[in-house]
Every structure is written in C-alpha cells, then in structure tokens.
C-alpha positions in Angstrom: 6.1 4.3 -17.6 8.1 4.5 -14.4 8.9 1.7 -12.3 7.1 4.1 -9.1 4.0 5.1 -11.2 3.7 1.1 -12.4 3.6 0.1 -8.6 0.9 3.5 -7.8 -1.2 1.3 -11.3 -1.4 -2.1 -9.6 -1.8 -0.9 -6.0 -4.7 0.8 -7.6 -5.9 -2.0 -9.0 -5.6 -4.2 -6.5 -7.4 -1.9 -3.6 -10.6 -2.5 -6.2 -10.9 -5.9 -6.8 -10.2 -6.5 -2.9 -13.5 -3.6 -2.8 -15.5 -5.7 -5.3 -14.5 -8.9 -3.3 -15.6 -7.4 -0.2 -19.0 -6.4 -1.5 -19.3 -9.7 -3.2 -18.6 -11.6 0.2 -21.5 -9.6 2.1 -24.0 -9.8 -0.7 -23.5 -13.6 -1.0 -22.6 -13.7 2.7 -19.1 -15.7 1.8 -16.5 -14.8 4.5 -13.7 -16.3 2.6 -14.1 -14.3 0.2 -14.4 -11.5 1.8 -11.0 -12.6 3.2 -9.5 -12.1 0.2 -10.8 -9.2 -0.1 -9.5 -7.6 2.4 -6.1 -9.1 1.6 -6.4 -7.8 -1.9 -7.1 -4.6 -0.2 -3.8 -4.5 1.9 -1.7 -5.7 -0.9 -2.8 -2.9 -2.9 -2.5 -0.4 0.1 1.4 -1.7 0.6 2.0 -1.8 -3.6 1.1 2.0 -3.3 3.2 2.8 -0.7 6.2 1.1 -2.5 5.7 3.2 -5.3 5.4 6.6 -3.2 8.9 5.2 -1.9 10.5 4.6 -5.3 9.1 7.7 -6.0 11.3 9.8 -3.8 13.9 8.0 -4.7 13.8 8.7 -8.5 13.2 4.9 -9.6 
C-alpha cells in the first residue's frame, strides 16, 4: 500500500473514533472527552490532507 493511501487509512480512522468520542462525551455529558474528540477529529482531517498531498506528489 502507498505511503499517500496509508495516511488517507488512518485519517479515516482517526475522524471516527474522534466521532465516537464526541457522541460518547454528550451522552455521558463528559467535556473532556469530547475534547478529544474533537482533537481526534482534526488529526484525522490534517492526516488526510497529507496524504492528498503525497498523493500529487507520487509518494
């Protein structure tokens, strides 16, 4: 698997368990986890967007 499409994976992954924190946060009315939620979220936004890059770039 490509180093682009590897980064595309975990970005994935990583925008879902920041979505499962999130909806875990509200149900058990936890900001801090939330928090990391949301973090997780952004990490997985930015991991994405690195791979789209390394994409264009053929890595």
């Amino acid at each position: 698997m490509k180093s682009s499409m590897k980064d595309k994976v975990k970005g994935a992954f990583l925008k879902t368990k920041g979505d499962v924190k999130i909806a875990a946060g509200e149900i058990t009315d936890n900001p801090k986890l939330q928090a990391s939620g949301y973090a997780d979220k952004m990490a997985g936004k930015t991991q994405e967007k690195i791979g789209q890059v390394k994409k264009v770039f053929g890595q």
